[in-house]
C-alpha positions as CSV (number, residue, x, y, z in Angstrom):
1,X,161.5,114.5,134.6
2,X,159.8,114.7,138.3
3,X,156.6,112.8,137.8
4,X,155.4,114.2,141.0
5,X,156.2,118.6,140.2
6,X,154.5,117.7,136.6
7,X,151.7,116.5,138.3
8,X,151.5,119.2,140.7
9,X,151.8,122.0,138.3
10,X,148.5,120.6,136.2
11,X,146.5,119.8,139.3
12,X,147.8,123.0,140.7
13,X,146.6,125.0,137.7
14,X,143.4,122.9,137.7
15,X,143.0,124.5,141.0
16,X,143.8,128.1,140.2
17,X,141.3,127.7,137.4
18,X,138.5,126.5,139.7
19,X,139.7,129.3,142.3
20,X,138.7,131.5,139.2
21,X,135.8,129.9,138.3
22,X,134.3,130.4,141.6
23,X,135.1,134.1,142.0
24,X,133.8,135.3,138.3
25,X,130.7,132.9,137.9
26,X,132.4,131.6,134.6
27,X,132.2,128.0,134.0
28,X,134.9,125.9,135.1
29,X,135.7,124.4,131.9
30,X,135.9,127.5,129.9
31,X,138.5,128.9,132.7
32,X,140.6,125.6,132.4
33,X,141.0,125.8,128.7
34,X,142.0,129.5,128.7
35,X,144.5,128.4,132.0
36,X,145.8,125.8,129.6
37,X,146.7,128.2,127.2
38,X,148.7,130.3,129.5
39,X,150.5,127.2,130.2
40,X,151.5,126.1,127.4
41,X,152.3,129.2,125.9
42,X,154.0,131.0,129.0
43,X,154.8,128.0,131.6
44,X,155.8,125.3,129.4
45,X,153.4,123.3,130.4
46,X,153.9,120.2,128.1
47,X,151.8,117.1,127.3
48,X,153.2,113.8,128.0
49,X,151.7,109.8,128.0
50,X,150.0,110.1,131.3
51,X,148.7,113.1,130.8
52,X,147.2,112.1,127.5
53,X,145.8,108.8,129.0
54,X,144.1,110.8,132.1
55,X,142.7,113.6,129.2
56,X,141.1,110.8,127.0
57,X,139.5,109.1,129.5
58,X,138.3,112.1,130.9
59,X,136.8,112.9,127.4
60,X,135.4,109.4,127.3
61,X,133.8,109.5,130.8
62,X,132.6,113.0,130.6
63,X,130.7,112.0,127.4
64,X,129.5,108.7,128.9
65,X,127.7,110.9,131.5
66,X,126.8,113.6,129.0
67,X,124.9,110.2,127.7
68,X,124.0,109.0,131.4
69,X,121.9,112.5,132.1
70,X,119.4,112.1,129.3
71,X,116.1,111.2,130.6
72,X,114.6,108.4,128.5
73,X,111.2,109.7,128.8
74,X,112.2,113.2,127.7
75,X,114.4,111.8,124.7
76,X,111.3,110.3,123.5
77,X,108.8,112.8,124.0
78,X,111.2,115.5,122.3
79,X,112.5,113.1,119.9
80,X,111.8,114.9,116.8
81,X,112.9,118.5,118.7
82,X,116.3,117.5,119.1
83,X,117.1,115.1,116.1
84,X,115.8,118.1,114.3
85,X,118.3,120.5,116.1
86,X,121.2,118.4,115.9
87,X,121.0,117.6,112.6
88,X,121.1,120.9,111.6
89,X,123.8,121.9,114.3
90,X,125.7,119.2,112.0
91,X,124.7,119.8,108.8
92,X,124.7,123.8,108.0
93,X,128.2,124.4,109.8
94,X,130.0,121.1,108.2
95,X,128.5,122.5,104.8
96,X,129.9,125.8,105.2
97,X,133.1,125.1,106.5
98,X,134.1,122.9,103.6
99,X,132.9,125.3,100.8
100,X,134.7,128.3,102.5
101,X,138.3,126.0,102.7
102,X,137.5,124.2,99.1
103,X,136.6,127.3,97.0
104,X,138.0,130.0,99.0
105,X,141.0,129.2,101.2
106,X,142.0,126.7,98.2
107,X,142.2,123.9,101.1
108,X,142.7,120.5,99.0
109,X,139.7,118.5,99.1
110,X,140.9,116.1,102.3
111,X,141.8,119.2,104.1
112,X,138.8,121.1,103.3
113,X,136.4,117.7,104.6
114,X,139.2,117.7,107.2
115,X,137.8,121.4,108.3
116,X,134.3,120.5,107.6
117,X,134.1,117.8,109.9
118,X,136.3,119.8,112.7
119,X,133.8,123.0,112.4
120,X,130.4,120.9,112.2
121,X,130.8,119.9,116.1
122,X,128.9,120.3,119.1
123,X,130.6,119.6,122.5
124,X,129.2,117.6,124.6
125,X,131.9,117.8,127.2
126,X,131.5,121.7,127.5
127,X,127.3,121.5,127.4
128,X,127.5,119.1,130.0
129,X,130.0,120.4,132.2
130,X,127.8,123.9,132.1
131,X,124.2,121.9,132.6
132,X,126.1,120.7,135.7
133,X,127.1,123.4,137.1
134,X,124.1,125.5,136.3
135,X,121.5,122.3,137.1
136,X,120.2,123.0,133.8
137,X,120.9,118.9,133.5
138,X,117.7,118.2,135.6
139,X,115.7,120.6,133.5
140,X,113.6,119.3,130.2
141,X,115.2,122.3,128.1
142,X,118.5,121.0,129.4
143,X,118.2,117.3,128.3
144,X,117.1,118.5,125.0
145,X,119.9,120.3,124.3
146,X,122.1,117.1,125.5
147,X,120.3,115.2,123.1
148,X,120.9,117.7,120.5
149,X,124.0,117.8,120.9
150,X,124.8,114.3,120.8
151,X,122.8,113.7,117.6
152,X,125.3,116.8,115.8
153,X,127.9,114.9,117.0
154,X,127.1,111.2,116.0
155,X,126.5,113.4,112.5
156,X,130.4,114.2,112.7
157,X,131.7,110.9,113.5
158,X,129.9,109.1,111.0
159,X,131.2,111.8,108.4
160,X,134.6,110.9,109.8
161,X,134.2,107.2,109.4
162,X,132.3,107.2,106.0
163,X,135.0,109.5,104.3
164,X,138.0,108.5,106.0
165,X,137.9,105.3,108.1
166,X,139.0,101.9,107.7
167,X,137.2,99.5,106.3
168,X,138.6,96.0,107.7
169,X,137.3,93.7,109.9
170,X,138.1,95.6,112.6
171,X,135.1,97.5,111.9
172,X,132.8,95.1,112.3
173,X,134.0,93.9,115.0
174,X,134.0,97.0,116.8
175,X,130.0,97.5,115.2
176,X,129.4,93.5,116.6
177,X,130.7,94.2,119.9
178,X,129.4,97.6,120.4
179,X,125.8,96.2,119.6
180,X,126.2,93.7,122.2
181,X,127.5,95.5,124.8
182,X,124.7,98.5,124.3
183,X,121.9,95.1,124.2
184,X,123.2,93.8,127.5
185,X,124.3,96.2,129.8
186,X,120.6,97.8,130.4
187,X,119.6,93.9,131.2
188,X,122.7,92.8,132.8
189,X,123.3,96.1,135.1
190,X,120.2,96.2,137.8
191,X,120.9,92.7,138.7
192,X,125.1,93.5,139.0
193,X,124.3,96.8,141.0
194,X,122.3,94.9,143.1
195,X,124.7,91.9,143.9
196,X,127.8,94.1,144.2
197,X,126.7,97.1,144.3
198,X,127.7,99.3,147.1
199,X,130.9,98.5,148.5
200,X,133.9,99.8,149.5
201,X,135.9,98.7,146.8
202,X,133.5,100.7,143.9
203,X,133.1,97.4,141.9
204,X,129.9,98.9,140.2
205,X,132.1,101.8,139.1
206,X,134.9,99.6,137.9
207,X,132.3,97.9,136.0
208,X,131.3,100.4,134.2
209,X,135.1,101.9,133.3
210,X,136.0,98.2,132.4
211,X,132.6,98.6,129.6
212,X,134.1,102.0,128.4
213,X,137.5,101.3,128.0
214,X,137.0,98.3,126.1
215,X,134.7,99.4,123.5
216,X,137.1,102.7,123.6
217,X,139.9,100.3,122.7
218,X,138.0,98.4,120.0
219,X,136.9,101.6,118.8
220,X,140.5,103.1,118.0
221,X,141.4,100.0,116.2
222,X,138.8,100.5,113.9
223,X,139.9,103.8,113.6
224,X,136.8,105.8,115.1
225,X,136.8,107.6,118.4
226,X,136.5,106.2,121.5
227,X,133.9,109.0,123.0
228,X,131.2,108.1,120.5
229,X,130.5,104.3,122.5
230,X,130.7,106.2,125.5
231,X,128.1,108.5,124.6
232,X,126.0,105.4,123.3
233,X,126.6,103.3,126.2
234,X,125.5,106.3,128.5
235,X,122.4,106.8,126.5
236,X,121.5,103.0,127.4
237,X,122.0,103.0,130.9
238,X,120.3,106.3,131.4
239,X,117.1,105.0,132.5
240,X,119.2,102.8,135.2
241,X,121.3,106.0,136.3
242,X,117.6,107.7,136.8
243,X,117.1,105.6,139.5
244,X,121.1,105.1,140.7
245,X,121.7,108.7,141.2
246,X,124.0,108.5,143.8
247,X,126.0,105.8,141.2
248,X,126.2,108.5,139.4
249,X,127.1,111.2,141.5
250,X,130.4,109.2,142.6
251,X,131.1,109.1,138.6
252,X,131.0,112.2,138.3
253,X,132.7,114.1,141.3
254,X,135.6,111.8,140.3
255,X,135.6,113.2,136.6
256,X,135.2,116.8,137.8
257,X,137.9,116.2,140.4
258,X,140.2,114.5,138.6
259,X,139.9,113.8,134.8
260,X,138.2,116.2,133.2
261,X,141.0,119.2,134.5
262,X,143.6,117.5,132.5
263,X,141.2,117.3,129.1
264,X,140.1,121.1,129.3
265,X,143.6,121.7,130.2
266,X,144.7,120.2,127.1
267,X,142.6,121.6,125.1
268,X,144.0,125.0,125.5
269,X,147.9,124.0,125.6
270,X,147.5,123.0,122.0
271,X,146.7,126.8,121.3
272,X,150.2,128.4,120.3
273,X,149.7,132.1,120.4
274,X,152.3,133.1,117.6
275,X,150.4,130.7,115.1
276,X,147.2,132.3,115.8
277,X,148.3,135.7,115.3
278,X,149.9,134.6,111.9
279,X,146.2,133.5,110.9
280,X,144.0,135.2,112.6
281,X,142.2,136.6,109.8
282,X,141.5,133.5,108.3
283,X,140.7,132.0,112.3
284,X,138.2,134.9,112.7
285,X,136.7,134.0,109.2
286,X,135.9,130.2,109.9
287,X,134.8,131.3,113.4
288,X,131.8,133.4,112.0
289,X,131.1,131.0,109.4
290,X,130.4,128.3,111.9
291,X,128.8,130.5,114.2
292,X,126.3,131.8,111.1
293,X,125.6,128.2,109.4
294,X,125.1,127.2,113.2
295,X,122.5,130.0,114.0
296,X,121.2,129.8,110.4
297,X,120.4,126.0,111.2
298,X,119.3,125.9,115.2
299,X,118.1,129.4,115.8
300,X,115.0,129.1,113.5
301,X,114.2,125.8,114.6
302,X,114.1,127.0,118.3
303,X,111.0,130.0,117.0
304,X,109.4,127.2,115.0
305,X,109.1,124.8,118.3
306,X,108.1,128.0,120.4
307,X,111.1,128.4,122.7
308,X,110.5,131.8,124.2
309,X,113.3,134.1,123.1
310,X,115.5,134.0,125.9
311,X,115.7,130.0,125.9
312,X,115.9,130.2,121.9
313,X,119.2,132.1,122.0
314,X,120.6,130.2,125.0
315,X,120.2,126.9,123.0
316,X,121.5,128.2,119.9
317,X,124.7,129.6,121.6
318,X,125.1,126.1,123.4
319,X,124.7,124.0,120.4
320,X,127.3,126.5,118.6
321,X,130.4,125.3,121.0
322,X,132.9,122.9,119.9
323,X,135.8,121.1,121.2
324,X,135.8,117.3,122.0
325,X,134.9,116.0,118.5
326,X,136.9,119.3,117.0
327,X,140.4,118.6,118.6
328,X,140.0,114.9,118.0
329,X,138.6,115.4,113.8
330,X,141.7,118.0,113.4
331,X,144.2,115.7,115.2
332,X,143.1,113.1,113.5
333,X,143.3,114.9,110.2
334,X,147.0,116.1,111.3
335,X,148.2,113.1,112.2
336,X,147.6,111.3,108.8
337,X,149.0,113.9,107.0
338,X,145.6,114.9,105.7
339,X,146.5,118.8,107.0
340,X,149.6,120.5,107.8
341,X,150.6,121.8,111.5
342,X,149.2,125.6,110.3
343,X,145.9,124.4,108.9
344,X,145.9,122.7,111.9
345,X,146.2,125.2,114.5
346,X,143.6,127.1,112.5
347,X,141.2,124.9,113.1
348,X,142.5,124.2,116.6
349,X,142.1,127.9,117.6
350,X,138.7,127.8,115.7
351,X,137.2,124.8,117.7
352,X,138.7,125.9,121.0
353,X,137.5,130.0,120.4
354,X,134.0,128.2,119.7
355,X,133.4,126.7,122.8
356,X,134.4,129.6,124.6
357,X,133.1,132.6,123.1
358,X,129.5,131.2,123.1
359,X,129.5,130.1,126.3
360,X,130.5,133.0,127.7
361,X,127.8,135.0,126.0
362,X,124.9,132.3,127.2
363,X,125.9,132.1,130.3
364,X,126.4,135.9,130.9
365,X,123.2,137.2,129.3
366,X,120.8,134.4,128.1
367,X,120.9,131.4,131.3
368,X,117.7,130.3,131.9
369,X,117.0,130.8,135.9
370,X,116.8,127.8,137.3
371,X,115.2,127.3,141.3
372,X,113.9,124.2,143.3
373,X,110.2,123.1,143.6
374,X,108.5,121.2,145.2
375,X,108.4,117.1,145.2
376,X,111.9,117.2,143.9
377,X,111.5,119.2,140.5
378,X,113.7,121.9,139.1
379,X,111.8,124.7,136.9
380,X,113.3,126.9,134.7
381,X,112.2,130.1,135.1
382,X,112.1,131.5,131.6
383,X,109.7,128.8,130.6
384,X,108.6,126.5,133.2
385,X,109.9,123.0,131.7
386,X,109.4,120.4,134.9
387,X,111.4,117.0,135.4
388,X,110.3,114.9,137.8
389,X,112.8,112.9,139.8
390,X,111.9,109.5,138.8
């Protein structure tokens, strides 16, 4: 194998998908995952240990920012508006997913929990790669919907881990350490950024990879995800990223440049086309009873806290995507022989068609309109929702 053509064909297609991305207005992320299924259907574009290492830690460090954007001030303020959206984003969907396999699909019961879990998702990595683009991120309406979204998805790993993890002392040593790290960092960072901060050599950056790998690592031997101390560890460093934003910046051009192309890439070469066509009833099935437990939970929620109409729908489309949590629930489900390889491209196809279908639709017809004000706010136009710069 040529190390250096395999990694020119992905970055090459990375590049074709942004090339694409650029000329139709649709987001980058959605054009890489529907690239990645051209390649590995047509191309034979093929995964292999590299390019799972760059995928996962482009999943981990796009979450960690997802984490990072969250304004503390706005979490807390909106606190009941989106543990009350994600909740249900979690709840209604992982409901309805596991009756329809369980009673209707005669899924065993693993299986069925298995699809549940997969369907119940909310990606981050998608949300936040759109809020990017669109600088939806610097809105209120925006962070909301970040925090939303990581609340749904702390719902599905927790359903992971009660019904199927380990319980050793791996565990709580993963619990321990992740407590400690999530108490110290805040404290220990300012004063680091400070001393080393700034140099040539990125020490503050390899800092902060150094913090999400290991906790990533501790996390897989306890057999959770490694994405979910990301998000965590971004959430407690967000009110130092409010004041480090070009820290953050450099994080994140490297992710968009480099890491995240091979995750969304990924994402769609696990999409086989001939499977999908053997089940596409029951794919279109679970794909509209997610999307209907997901509006049936979020969409009423959005009237009740007087989201104008436009904003409403855009929120409930969002929070309806899947993809990170998905892939990882199904693989994991697959890879302990808790679903077969066609149960698992179902749910594959399902996750995947999920985050792109929606997104799609919100970002074609229901965006918010978002322009610059003055002393450094952003206002969404649909309803004016203010974030100052702290």
């Amino acid at each position: 194998m040529n190390t250096w053509l395999v990694a020119a064909t992905w970055i090459g297609l990375a590049l074709a998908a942004g090339l694409i991305s650029v000329r139709t207005g649709i987001s980058v992320a959605m054009v890489e995952i529907m690239v990645g299924v051209i390649g590995g259907n047509y191309l034979g574009l093929e995964v292999n240990t590299w390019v799972n290492f760059l995928a996962g830690l482009g999943a981990i460090v796009l979450t960690f920012l997802a984490g990072a954007e969250v304004d503390p001030a706005v979490l807390k303020s909106k606190f009941k508006e989106s543990v009350s959206l994600g909740f249900v984003s979690f709840l209604f969907p992982f409901l309805g997913a596991f009756a329809y396999a369980y009673y209707v699909a005669g899924w065993d019961l693993q299986a069925a929990q298995i699809a549940g879990i997969a369907l119940s998702t909310t990606s981050v990595a998608i949300v936040y790669a759109v809020m990017v683009e669109t600088r939806l991120n610097e809105t209120e309406l925006g962070q909301i919907i970040l925090a939303a979204c990581f609340i749904t998805d702390l719902g599905t790993v927790l359903a992971l881990g009660i019904l199927f993890a380990n319980y050793d002392y791996w565990m709580l040593i993963f619990i321990a350490a992740t407590a400690v790290v999530l108490f110290l960092m805040p404290k220990i960072t300012p004063a680091f950024q400070e001393r080393f901060g700034r140099q040539v050599s990125q020490i503050e950056v390899k800092y902060v990879l150094f913090a999400l790998l290991l906790l990533g690592g501790l996390a897989n031997k306890a057999n959770s995800e490694a994405v979910l101390p990301a998000y965590l560890l971004g959430l407690a460093l967000a009110g130092f990223f409010q004041r480090e934003k070009e820290l953050l910046q450099r994080i994140r051009a490297a992710a968009f440049a480099f890491l995240t192309p091979f995750y969304f890439l990924k994402a769609g070469l696990y999409v086989s086309l001939p499977a999908v066509a053997g089940s596409l009833g029951l794919i279109l099935i679970l794909l509209a009873v997610k999307m209907a437990a997901k509006f049936a939970g979020v969409w009423p929620l959005t009237w009740l806290f007087r989201y104008n109409p436009r904003e409403g729908m855009y929120t409930t489309l969002l929070m309806s995507t899947g993809l990170t949590f998905g892939t990882i629930s199904a693989l994991f489900g697959l890879s302990h022989n808790f679903i077969n390889q066609q149960q698992y491209t179902v749910l594959v196809t399902v996750v995947i068609a999920s985050g792109v279908i929606p997104t799609i639709i919100a970002q074609a017809f229901f965006r918010p309109r978002v322009e610059p004000s003055g002393a450094g706010e952003t206002v969404s136009l649909s309803e004016s929702r203010p974030v100052p710069e702290k």
